[in-house]
N, C-alpha and C positions, 0 to 999 in steps of 0.2 A: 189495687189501692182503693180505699174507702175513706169520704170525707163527709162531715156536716156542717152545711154551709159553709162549704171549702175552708175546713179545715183539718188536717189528719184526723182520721180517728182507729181506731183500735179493730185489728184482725181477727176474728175467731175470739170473743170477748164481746157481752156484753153491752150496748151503748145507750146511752139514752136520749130518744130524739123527740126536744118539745115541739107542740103541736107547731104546725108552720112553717116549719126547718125542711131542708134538704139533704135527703141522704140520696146520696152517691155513691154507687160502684160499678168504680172504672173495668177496662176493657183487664181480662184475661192475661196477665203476665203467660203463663205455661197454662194450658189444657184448653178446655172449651165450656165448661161447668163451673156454677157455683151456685151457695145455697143463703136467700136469707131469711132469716125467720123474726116472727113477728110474737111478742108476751101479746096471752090473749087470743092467738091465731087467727087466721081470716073465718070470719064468722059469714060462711056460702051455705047452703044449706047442702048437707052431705050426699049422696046419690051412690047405693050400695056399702053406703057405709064410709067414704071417702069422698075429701070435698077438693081432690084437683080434679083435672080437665084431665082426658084422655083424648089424641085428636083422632087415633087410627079407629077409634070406634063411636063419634063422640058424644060418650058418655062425661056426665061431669058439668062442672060452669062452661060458662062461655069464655073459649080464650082470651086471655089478658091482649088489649089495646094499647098504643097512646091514648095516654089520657083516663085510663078504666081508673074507677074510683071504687077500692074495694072496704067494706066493712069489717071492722075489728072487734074480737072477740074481748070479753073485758081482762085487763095486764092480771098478771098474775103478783099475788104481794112479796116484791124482793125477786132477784135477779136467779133467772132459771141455771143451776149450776152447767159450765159449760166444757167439757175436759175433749181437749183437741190433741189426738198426738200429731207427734210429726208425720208427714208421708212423703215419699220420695215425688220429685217432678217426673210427670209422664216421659217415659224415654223417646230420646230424638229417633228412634227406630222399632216397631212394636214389630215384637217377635211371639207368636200365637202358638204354643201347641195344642194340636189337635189330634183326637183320635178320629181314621178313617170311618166312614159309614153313617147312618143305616142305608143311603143307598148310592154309595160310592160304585156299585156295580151298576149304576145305569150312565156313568162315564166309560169313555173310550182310556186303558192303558195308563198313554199317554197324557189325558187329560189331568190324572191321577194325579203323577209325577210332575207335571207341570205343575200342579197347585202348591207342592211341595217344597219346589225346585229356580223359581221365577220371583222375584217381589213386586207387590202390589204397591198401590197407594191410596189412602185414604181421599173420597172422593167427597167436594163439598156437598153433593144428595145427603150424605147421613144425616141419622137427626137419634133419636132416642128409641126407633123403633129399630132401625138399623144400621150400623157402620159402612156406609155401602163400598166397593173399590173399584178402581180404576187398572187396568191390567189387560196381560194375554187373555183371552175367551177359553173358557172349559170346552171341549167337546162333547157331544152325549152320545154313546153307545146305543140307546132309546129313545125315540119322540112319542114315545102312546103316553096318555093322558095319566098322569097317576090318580090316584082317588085322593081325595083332601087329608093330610094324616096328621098325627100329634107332633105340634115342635119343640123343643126345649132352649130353654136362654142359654145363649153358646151356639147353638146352629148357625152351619155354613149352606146356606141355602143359595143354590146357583139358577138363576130366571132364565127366561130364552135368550138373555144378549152374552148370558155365558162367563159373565164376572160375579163372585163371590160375595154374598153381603151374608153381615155375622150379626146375627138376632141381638137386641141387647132390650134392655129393661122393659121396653110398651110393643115387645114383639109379640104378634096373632099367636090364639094356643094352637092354631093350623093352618096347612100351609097345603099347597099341593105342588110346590118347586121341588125335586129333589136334593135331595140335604145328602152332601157330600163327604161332610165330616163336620165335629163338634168338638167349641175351641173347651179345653180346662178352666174350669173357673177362677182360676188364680187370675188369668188374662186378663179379664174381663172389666175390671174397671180401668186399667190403661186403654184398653178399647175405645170406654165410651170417654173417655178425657183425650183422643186423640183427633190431633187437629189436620183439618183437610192439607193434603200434602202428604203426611209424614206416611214414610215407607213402611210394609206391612209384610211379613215373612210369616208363612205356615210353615212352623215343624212337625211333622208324623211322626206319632207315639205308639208302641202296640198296644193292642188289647190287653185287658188282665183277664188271663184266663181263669173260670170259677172253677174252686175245686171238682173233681170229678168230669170236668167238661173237658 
């Protein structure tokens, strides 16, 4: 719900708010994200070419406070066109497939099938860097140290306490956790709209094998 100076106003649309006024938006009916934007943009002085905050590295402004009084860039003439389709509500059960690997083989078997076979739950730790979960513990096949390697968004990277967190948007380009499988990108935005609680199932998918391989 969105109001100014408590009074309805208009979703995914446009509004115009005179200097003074209170804009309000309320708490999360479904998911855990939303976005508002400002004609004019917030006028931060950009850092890499981008002027949000990044916290996992931090790069960027200084995280937004109570109270942080941010500068505006100047409105643009006439309202920036705005085309929202529909999208379905986060499902009350996010079901992930995932292809195994790249190092699926530094699990035990079982650990394997367990990931595949048990439901997790989204644990309130996540945040933007990653979904983290609450569950049965992976086992490792391997305790030596791996060397820091490349991760990609989607990675199932499992720490030493042996629960599953699935990389999402502000995840390290490296990691040195073994990455036990990587969720399809289709998932992935029900991931990062999923609310601490809601139950987490990995499906395993095969490989596509390339021609001649």
């Amino acid at each position: 719900p969105v109001t100014v100076d408590g009074r309805p106003a208009a979703w995914g649309a446009p509004v115009r708010v005179r200097a003074g006024s209170v804009l309000d938006v309320g708490a999360a009916v479904c998911g855990v994200r939303a976005y508002v934007a400002v004609s004019g943009g917030v006028a931060v002085e950009p850092v890499l070419g981008s002027r949000s905050t990044d916290l996992l590295s931090g790069l960027g402004p200084a995280p937004l406070t109570d109270g942080a009084v941010l500068p505006l860039g100047t409105p643009r003439e006439g309202h920036a066109r705005v085309d929202v389709a529909p999208q379905p509500a986060p499902p009350d059960e996010l079901v992930l497939r995932v292809t195994p690997g790249p190092r699926d083989d530094w699990f035990t078997p079982a650990a394997v099938r367990l990931l595949t076979s048990r439901t997790y739950h989204v644990s309130p730790a996540s945040n933007r860097i990653g979904l983290r979960t609450t569950g049965p513990a992976l086992e490792r096949a391997r305790w030596d140290e791996l060397p820091s390697e490349g991760v990609v968004l989607g990675a199932v990277q499992v720490p030493p306490d042996g629960t599953p967190v699935v990389f999402l948007a502000d995840h390290p380009t490296t990691g040195g956790y073994p990455v036990i499988a990587v969720v399809h990108p289709a998932g992935l935005p029900a991931a990062a709209q999923a609310r601490p609680g809601t139950p987490v199932r990995f499906v395993a998918v095969r490989r596509r094998r390339l021609p001649g391989g």
